[in-house]
N, C-alpha and C positions, 0 to 999 in steps of 0.2 A: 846240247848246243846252246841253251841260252845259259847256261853255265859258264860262257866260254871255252869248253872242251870242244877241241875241232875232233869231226868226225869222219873218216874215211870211207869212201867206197872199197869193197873186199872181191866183187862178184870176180872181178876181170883182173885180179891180182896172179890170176897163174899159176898161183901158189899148189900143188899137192893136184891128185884126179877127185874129186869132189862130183860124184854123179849128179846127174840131171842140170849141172851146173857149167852154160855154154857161151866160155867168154865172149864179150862183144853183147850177143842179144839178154843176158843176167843181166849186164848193166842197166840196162834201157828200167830190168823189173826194180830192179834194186833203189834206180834213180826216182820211179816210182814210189817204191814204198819210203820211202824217206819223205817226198811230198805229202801222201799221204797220214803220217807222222808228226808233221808239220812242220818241215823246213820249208822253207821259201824253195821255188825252182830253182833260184841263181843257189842259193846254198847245198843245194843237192846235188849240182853240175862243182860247187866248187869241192865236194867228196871227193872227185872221181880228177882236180885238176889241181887249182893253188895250196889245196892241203894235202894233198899227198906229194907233190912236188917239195912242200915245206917239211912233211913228216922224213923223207928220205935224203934231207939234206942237198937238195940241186933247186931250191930255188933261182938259182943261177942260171938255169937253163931251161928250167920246164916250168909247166905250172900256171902259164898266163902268154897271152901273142905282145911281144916284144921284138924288135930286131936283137939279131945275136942269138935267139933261144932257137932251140931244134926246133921246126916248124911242122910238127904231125898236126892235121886241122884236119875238122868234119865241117863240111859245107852244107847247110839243110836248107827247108823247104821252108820251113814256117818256125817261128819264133818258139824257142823251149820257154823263155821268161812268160809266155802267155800260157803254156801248156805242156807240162815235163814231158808227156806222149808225145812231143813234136821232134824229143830227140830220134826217134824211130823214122822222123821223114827225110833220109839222106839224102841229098844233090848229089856229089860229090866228096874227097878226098883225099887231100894232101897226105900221104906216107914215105917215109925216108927219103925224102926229096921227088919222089914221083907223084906227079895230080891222074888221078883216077874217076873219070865220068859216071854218070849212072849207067850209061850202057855197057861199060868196061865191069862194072862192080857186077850188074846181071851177070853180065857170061861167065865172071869167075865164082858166084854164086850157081849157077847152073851148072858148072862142071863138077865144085863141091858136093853140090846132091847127085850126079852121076856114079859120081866116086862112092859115095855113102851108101848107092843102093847095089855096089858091086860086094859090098862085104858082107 
């Protein structure tokens, strides 16, 4: 990083079954360890947003809140720039054009673990 080599977030890439490895809550670990590491938190959040957005060529569309870009946003509690563990305190949910409340996100987290313990 102080190289200038940008660095990417990998956890939530989707890529392959990679055990123990559960997109969405790996990020939170991953964004962690990269702080830990010593990126700045704004450097660790841009892993996971304007450089991956630049490494796959859609600068154009993703990668930063602009009008025109696709609009996926995590709405949180507390400030990540004060504390990378803050990514973990979600409000809220902008996704494919639908906003999603906290109370919306429990029940569909709720039904997921239902589901989980039927298998």
């Amino acid at each position: 990083n102080k190289a200038g080599v940008k660095i990417l977030a990998g956890t939530d890439s989707g890529a392959g079954n990679v055990p123990y490895l559960f997109q969405g809550s790996s990020l939170h670990d991953e964004l962690d360890l990269f702080v830990e590491s010593g990126l700045t938190p704004m450097e660790a959040i841009q892993t996971a947003t304007i450089n991956a957005a630049e490494c796959v060529g859609r600068l154009d569309s993703l990668g930063t809140i602009e009008e025109g870009k696709i609009a996926d946003l995590i709405l949180l509690n507390e400030n990540p720039l004060l504390s990378i563990k803050n990514t973990t305190k979600i409000n809220s949910i902008f996704y494919n054009g639908k906003y999603f409340d906290r109370s919306k996100l429990d029940k569909i987290l709720n039904n997921l673990e239902k589901l989980a313990e039927e298998i």
